[in-house]
N, CA, C and O atoms as a GROMACS GRO file, in nm:
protein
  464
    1UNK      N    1   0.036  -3.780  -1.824
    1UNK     CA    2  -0.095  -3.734  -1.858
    1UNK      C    3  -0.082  -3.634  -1.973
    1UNK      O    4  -0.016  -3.531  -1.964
    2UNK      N    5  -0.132  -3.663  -2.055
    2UNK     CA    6  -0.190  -3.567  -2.198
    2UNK      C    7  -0.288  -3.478  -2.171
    2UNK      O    8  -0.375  -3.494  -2.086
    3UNK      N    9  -0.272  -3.346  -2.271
    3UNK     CA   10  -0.398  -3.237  -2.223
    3UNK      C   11  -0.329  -3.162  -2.346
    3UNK      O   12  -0.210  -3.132  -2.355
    4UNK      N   13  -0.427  -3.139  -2.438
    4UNK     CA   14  -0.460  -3.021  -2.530
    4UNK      C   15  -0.399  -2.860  -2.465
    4UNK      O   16  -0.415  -2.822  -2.349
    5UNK      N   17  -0.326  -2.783  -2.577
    5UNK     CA   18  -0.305  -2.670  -2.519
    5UNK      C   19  -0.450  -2.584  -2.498
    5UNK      O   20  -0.469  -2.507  -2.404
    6UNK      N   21  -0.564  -2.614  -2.621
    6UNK     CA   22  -0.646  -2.565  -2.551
    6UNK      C   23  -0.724  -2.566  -2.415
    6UNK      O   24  -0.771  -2.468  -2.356
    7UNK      N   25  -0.729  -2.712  -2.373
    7UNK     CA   26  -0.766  -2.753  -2.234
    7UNK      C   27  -0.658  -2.708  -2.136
    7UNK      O   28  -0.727  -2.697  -2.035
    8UNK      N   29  -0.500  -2.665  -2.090
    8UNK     CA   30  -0.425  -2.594  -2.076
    8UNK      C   31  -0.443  -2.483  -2.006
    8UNK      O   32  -0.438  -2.460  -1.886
    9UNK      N   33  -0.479  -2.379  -2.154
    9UNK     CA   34  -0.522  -2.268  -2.112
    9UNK      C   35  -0.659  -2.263  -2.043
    9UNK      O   36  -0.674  -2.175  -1.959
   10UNK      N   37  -0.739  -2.330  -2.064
   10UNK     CA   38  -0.853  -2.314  -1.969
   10UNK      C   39  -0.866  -2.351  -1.818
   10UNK      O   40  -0.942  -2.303  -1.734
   11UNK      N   41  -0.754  -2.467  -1.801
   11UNK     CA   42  -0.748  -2.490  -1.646
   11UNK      C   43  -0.626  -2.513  -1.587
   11UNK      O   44  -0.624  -2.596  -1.496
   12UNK      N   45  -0.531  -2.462  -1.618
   12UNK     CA   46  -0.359  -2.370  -1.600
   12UNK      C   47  -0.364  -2.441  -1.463
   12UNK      O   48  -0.337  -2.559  -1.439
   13UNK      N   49  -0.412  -2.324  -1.364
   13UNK     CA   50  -0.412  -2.348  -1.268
   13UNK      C   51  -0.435  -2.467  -1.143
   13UNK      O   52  -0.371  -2.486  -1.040
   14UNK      N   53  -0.550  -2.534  -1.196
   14UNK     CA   54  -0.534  -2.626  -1.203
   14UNK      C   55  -0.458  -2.758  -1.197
   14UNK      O   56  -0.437  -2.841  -1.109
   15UNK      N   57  -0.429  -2.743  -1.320
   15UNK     CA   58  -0.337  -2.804  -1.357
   15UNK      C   59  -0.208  -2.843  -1.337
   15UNK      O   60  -0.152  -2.952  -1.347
   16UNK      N   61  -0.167  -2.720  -1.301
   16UNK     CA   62  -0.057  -2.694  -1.222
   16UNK      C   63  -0.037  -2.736  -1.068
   16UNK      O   64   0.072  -2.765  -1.019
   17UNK      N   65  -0.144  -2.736  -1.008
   17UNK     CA   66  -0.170  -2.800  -0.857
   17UNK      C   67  -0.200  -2.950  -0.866
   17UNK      O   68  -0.165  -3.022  -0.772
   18UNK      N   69  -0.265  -3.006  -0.976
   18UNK     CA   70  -0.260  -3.162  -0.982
   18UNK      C   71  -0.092  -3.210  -1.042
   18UNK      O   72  -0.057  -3.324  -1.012
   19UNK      N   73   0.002  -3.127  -1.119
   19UNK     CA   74   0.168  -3.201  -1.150
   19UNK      C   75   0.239  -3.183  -0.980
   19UNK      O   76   0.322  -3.266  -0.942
   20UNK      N   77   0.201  -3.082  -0.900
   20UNK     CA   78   0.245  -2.992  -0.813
   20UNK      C   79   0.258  -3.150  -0.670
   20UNK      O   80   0.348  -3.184  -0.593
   21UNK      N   81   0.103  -3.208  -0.699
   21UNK     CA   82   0.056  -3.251  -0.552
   21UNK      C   83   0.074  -3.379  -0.619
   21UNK      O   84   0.058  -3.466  -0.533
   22UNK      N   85   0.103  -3.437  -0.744
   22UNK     CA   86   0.062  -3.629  -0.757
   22UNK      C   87   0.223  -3.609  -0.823
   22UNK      O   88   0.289  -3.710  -0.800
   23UNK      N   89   0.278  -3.532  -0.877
   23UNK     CA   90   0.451  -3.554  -0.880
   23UNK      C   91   0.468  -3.609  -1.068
   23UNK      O   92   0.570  -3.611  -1.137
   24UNK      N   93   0.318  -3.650  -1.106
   24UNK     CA   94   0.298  -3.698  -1.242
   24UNK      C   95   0.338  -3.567  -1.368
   24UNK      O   96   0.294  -3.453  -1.350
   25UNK      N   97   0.408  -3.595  -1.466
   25UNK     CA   98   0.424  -3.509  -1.578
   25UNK      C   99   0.356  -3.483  -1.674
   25UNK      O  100   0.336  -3.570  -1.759
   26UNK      N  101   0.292  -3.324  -1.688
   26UNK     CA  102   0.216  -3.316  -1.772
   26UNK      C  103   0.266  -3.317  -1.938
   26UNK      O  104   0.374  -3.263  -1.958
   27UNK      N  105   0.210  -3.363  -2.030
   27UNK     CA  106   0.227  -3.316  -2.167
   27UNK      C  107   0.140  -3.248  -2.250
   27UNK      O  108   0.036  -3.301  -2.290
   28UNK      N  109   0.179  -3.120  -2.283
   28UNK     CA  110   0.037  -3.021  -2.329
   28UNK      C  111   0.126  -3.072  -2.533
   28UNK      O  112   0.239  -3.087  -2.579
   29UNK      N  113  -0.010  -3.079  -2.582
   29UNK     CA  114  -0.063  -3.092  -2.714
   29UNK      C  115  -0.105  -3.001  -2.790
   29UNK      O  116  -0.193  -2.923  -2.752
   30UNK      N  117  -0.048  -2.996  -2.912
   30UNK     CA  118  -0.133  -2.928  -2.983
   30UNK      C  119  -0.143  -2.992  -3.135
   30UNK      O  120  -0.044  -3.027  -3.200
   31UNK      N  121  -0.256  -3.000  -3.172
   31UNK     CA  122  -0.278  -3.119  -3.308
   31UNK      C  123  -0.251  -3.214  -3.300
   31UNK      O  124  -0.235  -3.287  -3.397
   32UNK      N  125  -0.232  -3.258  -3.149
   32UNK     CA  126  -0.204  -3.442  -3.126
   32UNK      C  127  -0.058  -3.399  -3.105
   32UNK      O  128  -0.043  -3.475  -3.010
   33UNK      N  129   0.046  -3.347  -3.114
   33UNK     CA  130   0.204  -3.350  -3.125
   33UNK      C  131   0.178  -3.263  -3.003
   33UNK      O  132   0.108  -3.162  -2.992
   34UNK      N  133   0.280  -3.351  -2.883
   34UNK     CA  134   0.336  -3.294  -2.822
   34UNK      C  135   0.437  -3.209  -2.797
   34UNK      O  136   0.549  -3.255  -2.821
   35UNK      N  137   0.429  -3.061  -2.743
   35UNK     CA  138   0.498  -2.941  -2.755
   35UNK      C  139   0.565  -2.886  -2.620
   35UNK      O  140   0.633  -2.787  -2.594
   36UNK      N  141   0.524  -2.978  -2.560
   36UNK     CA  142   0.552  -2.932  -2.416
   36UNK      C  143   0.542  -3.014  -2.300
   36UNK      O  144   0.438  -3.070  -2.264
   37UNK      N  145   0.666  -3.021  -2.237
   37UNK     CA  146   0.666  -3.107  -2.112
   37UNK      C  147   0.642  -3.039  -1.938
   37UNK      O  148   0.744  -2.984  -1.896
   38UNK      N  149   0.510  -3.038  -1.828
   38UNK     CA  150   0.527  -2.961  -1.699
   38UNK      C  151   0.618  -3.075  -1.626
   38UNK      O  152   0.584  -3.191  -1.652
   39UNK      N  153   0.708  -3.061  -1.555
   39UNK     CA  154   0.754  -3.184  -1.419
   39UNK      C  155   0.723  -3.105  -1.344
   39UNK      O  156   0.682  -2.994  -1.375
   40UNK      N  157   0.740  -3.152  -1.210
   40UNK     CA  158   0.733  -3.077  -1.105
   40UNK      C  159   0.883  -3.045  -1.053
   40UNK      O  160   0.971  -3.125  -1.087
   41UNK      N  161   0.904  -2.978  -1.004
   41UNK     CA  162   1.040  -2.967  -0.939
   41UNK      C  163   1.096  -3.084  -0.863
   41UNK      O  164   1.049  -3.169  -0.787
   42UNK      N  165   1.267  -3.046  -0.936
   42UNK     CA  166   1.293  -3.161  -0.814
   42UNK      C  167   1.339  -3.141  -0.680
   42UNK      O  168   1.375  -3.228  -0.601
   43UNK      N  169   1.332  -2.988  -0.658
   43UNK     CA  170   1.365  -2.976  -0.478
   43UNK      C  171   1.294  -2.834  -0.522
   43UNK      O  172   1.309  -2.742  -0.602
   44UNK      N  173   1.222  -2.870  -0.437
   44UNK     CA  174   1.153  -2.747  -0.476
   44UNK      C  175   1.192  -2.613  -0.346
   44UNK      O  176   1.224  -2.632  -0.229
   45UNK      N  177   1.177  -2.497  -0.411
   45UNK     CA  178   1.243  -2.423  -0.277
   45UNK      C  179   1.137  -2.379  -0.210
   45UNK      O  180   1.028  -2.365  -0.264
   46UNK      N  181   1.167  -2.348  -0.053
   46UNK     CA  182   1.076  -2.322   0.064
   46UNK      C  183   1.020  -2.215  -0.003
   46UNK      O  184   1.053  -2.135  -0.090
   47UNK      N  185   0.900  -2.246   0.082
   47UNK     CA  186   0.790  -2.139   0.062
   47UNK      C  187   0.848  -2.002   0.104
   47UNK      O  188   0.951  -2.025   0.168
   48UNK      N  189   0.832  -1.906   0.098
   48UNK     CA  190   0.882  -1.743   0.091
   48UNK      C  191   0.777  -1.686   0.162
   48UNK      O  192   0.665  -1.696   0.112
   49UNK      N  193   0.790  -1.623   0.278
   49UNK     CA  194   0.653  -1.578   0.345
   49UNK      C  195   0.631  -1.412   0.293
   49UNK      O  196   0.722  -1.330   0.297
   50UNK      N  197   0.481  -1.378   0.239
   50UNK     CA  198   0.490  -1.303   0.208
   50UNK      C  199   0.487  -1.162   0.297
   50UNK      O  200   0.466  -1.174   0.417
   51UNK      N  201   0.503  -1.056   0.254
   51UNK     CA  202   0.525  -0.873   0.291
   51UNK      C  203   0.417  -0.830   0.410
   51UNK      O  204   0.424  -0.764   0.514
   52UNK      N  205   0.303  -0.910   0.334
   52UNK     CA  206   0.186  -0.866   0.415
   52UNK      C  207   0.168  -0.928   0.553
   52UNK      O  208   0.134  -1.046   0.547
   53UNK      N  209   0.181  -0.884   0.659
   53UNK     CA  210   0.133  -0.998   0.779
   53UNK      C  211   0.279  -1.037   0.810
   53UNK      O  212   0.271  -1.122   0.898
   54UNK      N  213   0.441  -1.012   0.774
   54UNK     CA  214   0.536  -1.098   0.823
   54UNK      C  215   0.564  -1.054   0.937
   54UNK      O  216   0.635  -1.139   0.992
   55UNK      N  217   0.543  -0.939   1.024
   55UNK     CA  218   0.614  -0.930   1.160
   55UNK      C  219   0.444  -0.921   1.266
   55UNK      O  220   0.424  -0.858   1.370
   56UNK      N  221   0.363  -0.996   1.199
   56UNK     CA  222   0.228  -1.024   1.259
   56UNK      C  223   0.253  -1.084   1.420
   56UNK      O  224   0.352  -1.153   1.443
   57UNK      N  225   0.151  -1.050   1.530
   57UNK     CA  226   0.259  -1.102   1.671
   57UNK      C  227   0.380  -1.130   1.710
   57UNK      O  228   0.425  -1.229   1.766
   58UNK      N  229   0.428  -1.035   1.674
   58UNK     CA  230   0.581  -1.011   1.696
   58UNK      C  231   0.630  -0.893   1.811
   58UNK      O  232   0.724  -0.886   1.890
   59UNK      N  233   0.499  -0.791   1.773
   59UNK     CA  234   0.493  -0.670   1.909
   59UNK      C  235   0.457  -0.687   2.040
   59UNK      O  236   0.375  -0.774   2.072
   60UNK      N  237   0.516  -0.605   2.131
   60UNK     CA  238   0.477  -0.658   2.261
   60UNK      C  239   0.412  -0.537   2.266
   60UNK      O  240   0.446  -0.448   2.188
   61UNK      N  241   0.307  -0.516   2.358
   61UNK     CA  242   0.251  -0.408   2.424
   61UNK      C  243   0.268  -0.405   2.564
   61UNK      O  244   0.244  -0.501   2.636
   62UNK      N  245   0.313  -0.284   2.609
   62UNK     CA  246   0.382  -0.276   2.768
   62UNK      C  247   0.255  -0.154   2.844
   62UNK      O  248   0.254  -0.041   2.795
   63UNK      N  249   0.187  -0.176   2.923
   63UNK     CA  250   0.109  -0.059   2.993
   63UNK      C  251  -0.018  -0.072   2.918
   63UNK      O  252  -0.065  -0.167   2.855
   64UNK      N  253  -0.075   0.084   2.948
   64UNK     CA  254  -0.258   0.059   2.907
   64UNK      C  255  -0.192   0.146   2.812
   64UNK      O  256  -0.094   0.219   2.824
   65UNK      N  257  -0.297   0.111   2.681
   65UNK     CA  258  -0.268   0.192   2.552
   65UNK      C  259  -0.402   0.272   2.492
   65UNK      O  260  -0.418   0.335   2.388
   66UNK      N  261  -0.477   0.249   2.584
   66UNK     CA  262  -0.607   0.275   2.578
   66UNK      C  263  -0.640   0.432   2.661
   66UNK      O  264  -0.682   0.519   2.584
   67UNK      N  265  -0.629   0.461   2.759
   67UNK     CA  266  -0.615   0.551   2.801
   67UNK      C  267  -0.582   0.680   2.832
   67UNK      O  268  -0.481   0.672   2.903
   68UNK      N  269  -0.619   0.824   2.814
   68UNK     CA  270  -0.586   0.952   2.749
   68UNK      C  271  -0.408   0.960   2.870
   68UNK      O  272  -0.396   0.931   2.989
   69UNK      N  273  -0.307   1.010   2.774
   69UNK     CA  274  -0.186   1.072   2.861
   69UNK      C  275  -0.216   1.180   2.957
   69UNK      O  276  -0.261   1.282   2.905
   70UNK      N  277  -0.202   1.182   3.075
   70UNK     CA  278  -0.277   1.353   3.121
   70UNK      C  279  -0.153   1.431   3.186
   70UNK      O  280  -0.147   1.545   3.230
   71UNK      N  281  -0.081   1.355   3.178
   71UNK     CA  282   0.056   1.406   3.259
   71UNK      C  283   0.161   1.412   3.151
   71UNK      O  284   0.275   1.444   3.182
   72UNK      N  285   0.136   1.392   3.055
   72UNK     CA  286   0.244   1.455   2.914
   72UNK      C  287   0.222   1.539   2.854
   72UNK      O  288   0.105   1.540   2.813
   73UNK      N  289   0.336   1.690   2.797
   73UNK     CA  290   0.238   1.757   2.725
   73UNK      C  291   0.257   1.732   2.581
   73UNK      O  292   0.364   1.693   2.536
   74UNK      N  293   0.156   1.752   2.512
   74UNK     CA  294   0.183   1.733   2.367
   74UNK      C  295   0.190   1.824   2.294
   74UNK      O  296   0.117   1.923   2.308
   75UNK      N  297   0.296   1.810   2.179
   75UNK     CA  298   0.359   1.927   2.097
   75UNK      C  299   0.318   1.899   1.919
   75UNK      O  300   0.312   1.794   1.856
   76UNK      N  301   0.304   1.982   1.893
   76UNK     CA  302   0.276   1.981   1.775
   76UNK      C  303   0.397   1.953   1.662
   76UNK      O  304   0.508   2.004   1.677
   77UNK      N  305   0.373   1.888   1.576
   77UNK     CA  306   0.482   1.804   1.464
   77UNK      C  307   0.590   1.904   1.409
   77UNK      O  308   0.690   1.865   1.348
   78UNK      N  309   0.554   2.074   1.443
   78UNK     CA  310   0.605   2.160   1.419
   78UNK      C  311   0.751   2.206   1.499
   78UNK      O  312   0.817   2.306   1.470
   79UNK      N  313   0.785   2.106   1.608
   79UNK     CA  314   0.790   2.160   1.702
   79UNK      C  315   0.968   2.196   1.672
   79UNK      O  316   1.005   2.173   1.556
   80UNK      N  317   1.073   2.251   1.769
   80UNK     CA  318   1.177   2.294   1.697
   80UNK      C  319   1.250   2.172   1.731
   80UNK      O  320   1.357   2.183   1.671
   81UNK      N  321   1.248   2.040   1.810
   81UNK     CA  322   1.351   1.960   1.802
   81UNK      C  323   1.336   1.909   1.717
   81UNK      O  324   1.442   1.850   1.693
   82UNK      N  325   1.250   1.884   1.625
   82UNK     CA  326   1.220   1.818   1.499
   82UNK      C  327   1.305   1.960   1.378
   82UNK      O  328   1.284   1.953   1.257
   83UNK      N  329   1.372   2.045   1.421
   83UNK     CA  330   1.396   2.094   1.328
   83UNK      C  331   1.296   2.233   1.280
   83UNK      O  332   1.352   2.332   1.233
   84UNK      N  333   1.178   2.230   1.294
   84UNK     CA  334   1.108   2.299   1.211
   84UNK      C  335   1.026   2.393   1.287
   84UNK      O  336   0.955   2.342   1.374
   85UNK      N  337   1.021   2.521   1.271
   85UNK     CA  338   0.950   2.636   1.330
   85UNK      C  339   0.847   2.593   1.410
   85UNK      O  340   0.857   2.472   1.432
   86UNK      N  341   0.755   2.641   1.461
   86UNK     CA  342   0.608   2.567   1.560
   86UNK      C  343   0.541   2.642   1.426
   86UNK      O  344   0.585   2.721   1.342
   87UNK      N  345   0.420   2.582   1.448
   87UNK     CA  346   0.287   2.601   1.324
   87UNK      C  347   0.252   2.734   1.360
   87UNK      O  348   0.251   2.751   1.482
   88UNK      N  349   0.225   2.826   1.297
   88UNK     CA  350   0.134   2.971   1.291
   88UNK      C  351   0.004   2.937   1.340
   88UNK      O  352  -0.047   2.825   1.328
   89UNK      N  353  -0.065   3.066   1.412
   89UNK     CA  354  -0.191   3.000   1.442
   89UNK      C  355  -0.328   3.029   1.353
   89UNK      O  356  -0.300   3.067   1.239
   90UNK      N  357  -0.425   3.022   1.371
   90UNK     CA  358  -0.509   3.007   1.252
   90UNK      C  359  -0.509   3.150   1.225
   90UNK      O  360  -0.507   3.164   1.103
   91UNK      N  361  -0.511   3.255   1.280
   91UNK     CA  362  -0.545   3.404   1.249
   91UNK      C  363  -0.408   3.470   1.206
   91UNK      O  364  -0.409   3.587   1.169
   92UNK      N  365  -0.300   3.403   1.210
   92UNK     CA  366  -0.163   3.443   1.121
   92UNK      C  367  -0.184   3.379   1.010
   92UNK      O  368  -0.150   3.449   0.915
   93UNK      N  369  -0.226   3.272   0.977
   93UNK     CA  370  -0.278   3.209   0.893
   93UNK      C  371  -0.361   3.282   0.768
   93UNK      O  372  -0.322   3.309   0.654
   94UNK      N  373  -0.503   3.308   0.838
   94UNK     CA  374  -0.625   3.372   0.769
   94UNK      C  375  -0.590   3.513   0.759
   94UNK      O  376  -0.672   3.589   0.709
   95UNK      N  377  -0.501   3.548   0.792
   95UNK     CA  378  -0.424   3.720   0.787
   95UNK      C  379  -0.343   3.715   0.664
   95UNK      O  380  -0.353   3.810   0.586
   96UNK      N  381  -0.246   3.596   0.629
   96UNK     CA  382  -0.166   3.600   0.544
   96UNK      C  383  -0.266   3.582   0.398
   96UNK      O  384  -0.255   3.636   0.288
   97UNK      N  385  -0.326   3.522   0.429
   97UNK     CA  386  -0.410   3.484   0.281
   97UNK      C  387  -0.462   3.595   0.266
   97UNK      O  388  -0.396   3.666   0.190
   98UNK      N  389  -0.572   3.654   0.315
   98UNK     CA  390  -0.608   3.807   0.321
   98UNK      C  391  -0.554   3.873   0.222
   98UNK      O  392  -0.606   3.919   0.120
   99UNK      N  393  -0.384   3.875   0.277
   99UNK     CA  394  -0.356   4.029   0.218
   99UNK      C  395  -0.284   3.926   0.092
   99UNK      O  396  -0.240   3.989  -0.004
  100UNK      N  397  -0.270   3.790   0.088
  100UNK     CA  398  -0.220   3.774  -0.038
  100UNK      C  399  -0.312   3.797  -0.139
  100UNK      O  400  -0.270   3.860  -0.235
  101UNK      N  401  -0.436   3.756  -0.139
  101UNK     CA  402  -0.604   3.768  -0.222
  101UNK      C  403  -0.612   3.919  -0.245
  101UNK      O  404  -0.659   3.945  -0.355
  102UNK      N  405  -0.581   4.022  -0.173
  102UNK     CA  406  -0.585   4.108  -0.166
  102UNK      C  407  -0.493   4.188  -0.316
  102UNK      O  408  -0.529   4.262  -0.408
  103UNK      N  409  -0.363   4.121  -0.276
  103UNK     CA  410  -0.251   4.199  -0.389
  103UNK      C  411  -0.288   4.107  -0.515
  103UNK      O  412  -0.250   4.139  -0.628
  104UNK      N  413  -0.359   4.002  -0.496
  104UNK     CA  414  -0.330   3.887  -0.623
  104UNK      C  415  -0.479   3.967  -0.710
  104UNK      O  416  -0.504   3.941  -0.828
  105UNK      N  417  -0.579   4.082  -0.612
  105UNK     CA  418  -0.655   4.059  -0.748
  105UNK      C  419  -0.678   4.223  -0.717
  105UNK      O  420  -0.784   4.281  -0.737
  106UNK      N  421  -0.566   4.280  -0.667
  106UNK     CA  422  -0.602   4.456  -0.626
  106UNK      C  423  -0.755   4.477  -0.518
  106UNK      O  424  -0.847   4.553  -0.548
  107UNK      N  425  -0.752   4.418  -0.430
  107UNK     CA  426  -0.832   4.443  -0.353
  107UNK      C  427  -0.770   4.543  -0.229
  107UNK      O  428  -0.670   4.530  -0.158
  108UNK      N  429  -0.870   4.647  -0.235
  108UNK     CA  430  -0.861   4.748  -0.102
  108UNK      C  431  -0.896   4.709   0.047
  108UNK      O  432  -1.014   4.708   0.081
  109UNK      N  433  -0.802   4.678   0.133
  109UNK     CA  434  -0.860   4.686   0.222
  109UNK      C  435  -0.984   4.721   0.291
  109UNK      O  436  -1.000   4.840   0.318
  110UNK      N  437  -1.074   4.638   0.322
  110UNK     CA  438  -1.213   4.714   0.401
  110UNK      C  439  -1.307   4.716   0.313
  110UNK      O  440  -1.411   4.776   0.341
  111UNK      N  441  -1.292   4.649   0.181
  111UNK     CA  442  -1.383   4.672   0.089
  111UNK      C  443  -1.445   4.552   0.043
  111UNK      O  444  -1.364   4.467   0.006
  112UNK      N  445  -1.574   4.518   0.035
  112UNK     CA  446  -1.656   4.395   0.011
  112UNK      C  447  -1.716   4.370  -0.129
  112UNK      O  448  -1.746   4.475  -0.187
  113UNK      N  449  -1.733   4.292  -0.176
  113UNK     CA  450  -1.750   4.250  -0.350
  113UNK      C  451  -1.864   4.322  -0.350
  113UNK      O  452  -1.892   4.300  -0.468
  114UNK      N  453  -1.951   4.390  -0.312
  114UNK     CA  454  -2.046   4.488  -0.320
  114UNK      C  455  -2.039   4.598  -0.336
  114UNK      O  456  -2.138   4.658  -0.377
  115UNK      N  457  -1.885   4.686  -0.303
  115UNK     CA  458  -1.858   4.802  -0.338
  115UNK      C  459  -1.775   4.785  -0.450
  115UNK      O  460  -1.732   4.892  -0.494
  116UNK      N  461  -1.736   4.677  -0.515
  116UNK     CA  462  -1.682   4.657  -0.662
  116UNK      C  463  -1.757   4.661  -0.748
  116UNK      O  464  -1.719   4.646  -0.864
   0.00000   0.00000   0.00000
């Protein structure tokens, strides 16, 4: 089968699925002179399953997963077997900023943008 490179580029794809599925060889043209031969493969290699979806029903689920734990306690990501201190709580927190805002712009203790 003959086909213009401009006709080609307009239906590639195509095109490519009719050498793919009838096994026939394309010849793309340009000014009547042929420039180019598609075959199809001659062993073509297995399909490759893709990234997305490959270990899709593969998990088992054991017990109810639905249901709150009430008999475990839960620890925060902070915690020290992980390595890392436990989290400060919000008022060690809102204390530290305080007095950092404080030195970062000379603010007096006890004093409100109204007495500035």
């Amino acid at each position: 089968m003959d086909v213009s490179a401009t006709e080609f580029k307009i239906h590639c794809l195509d095109l490519l699925d009719r050498v793919q599925e009838t096994g026939q060889v394309l010849r793309i043209t340009k000014r009547g002179k042929v420039v180019a031969e598609l075959h199809p493969p001659t062993n073509p290699a297995p399909a490759v399953p893709a990234g997305f979806g490959l270990l899709a029903s593969t998990g088992k689920i054991h017990g109810d997963i639905i249901s709150p734990i009430d008999d475990v306690p839960w620890e925060n990501l902070g915690d020290s077997q992980f390595g890392y201190p436990s989290a400060p709580d919000a008022a060690q927190v809102n204390t530290h900023f305080v007095a950092e805002e404080s030195r970062a712009f000379d603010i007096q203790p006890g004093t409100t943008s109204e007495d500035r």
